[in-house]
C-alpha positions as CSV (number, residue, x, y, z in Angstrom):
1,X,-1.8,3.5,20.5
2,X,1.9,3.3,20.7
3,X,3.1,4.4,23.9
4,X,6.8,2.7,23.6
5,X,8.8,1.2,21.4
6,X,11.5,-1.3,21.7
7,X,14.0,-3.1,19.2
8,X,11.9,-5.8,18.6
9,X,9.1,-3.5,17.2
10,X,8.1,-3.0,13.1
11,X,5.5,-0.6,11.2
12,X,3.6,-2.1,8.9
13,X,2.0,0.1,6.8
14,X,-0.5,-1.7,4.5
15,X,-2.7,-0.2,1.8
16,X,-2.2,3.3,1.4
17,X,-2.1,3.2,-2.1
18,X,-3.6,6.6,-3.9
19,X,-6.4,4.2,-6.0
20,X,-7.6,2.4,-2.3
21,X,-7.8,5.6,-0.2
22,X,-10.1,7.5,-3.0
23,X,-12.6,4.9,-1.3
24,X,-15.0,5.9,1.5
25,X,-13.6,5.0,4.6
26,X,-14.1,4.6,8.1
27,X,-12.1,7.2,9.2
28,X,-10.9,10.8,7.1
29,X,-8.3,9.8,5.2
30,X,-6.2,13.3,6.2
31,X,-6.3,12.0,9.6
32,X,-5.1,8.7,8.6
33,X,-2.1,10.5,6.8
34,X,-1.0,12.5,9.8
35,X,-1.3,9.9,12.4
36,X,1.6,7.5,9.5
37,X,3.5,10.5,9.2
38,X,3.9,10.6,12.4
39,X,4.2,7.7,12.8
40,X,6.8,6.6,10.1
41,X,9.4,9.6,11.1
42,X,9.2,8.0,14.9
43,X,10.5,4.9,13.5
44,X,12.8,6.5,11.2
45,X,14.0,8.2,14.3
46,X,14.6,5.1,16.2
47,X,16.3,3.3,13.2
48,X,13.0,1.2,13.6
49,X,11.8,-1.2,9.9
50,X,8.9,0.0,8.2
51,X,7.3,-2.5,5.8
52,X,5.1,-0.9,3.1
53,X,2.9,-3.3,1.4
54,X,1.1,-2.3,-1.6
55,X,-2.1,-4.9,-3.2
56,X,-1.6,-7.1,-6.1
57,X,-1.4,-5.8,-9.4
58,X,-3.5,-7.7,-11.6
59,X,-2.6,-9.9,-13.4
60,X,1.1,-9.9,-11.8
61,X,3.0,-13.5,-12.9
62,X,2.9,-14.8,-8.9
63,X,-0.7,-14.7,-9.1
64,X,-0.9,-17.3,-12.3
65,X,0.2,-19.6,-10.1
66,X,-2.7,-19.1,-7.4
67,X,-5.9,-21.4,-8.0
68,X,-8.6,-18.7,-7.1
69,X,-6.9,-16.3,-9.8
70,X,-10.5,-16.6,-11.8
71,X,-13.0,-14.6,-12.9
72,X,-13.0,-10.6,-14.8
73,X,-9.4,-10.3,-13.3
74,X,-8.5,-13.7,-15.6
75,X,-9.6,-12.0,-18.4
76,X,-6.9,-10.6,-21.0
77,X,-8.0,-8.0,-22.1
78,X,-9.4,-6.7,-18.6
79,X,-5.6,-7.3,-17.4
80,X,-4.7,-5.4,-19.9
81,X,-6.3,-2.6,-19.6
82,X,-6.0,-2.4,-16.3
83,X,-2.2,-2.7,-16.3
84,X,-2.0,0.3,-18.8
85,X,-5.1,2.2,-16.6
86,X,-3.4,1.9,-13.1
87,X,0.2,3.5,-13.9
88,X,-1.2,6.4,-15.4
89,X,-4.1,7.0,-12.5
90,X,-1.2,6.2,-9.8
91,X,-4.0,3.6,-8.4
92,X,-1.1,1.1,-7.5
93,X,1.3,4.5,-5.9
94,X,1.9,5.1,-2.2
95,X,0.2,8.3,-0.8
96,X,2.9,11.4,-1.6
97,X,3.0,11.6,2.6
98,X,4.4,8.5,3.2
99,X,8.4,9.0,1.9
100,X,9.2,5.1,0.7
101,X,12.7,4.6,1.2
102,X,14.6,1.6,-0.6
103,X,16.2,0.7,2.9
């Protein structure tokens, strides 16, 4: 637990994505949520960085370049579909809770 913060310090917040959080998981996911709100609006408040970081689409052009891009995910019509599929489910989209900012 965070008990201070100085200049020095950054949030990372890493998968929250809508698709990855309809999973089971360790702990409830509303809990999860309040604690980042929380949080995300004390590093706001301290002018603090925040780095979201969301998985890898498949099929995204930097993976082509990776050797262990193989397998169903190489496939393209899997790709495909998928990169039809996951826009309209919101799969790839931060949780509503967590307010992205571009800065």
């Amino acid at each position: 637990m965070i008990t201070a913060m100085d200049k020095n310090t950054a949030l990372v917040l890493i998968d929250l994505q809508k698709g990855i959080l309809k999973r089971v998981t360790a702990h409830p996911i509303s809990e999860v949520l309040e604690k980042v709100v929380c949080l995300v609006e004390a590093f706001r408040e301290k002018e603090l960085p925040i780095v979201v970081v969301k998985v890898n689409p498949p099929g995204a052009s930097w993976l082509k370049l990776r050797r262990d891009e193989q397998g169903i995910l190489a496939n393209r019509v899997v790709q495909t579909a998928m990169n039809i599929a996951l826009p309209l489910t919101g799969f790839m989209d931060i949780m509503d809770e967590i307010k992205t900012q571009p800065s």
